[in-house]
C-alpha positions in Angstrom: 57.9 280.6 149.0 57.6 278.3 151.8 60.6 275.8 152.8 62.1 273.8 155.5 64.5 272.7 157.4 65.4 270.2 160.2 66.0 271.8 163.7 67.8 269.4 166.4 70.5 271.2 168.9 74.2 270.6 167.9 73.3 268.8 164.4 73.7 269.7 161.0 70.3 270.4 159.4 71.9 267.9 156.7 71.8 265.3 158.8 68.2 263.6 158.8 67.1 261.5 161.9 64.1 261.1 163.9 65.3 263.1 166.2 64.8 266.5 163.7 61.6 268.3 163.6 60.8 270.3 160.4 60.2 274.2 160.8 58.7 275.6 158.2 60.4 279.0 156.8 58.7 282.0 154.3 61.0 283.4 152.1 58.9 286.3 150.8 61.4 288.0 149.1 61.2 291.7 151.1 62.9 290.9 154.1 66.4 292.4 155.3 68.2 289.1 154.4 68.0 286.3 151.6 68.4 282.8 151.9 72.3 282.2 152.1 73.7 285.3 152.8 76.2 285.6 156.1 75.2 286.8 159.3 76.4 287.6 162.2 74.1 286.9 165.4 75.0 289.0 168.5 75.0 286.9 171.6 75.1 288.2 175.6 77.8 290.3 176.6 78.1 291.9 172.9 80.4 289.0 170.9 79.2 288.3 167.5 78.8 284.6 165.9 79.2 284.2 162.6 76.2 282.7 160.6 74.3 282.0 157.4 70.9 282.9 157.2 68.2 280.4 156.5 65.0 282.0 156.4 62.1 283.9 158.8 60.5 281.6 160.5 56.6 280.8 159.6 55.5 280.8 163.1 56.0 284.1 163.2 53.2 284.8 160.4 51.1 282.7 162.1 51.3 283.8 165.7 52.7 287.8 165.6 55.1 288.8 168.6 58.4 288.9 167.8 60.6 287.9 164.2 62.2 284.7 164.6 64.8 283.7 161.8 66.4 280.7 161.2 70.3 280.3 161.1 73.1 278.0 161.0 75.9 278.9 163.0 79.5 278.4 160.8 81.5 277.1 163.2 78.9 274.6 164.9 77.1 274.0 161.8 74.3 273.5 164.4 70.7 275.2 163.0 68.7 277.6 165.3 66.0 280.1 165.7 66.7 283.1 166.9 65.4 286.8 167.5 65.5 288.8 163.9 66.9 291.7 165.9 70.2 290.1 167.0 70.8 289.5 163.5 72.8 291.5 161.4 74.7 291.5 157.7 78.5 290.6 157.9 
C-alpha cells in the first residue's frame, strides 16, 4: 500500500499549501512499525523525541542506501524524514 503525505518544515501535514510537497510512503505491512504507532526518535547527544510513525519512505525502495521513515513529531506536530535507525517503539 502506497500513501502520502505533505512535508514542509514546522507545519502540520494537515495543513495543505503550496508550499507542501507530497512524499510518497510504502506501508508493506512487514516492517518494525505500523502506521500510527508512537515513536521515539533519538536526536544528538542521546535525548529522545517523542513521535508517531507515518510510514517508510518510498525513496528508499527506489534508490537503496539507508531506511528513511516518515514521522510527525508530538510536540511540533511538524512532519519529517528521518534515519529508520534512530527510531525506536515507546
Amino acid at each position: 500500500m502506497i500513501s502520502t503525505v505533505a512535508v514542509h518544515a514546522g507545519a502540520s501535514p494537515a495543513r495543505a499549501s503550496s508550499n507542501h510537497r507530497p512524499v510518497a510512503m510504502m506501508s508493506s505491512g512487514d516492517g518494525p512499525f505500523h502506521q500510527g504507532q508512537p515513536v521515539w526518535v533519538m536526536e544528538e547527544g542521546g535525548s529522545q523525541r517523542a513521535a508517531t510513525y507515518l510510514g517508510e519512505s518510498e525513496t528508499t525502495a527506489w534508490l537503496g542506501g539507508k531506511v528513511t521513515v516518515m514521522v510527525v513529531y508530538d510536540d511540533t506536530r511538524a512532519a519529517a524524514a528521518v534515519d529508520a535507525d534512530r527510531v525506536i517503539p515507546r
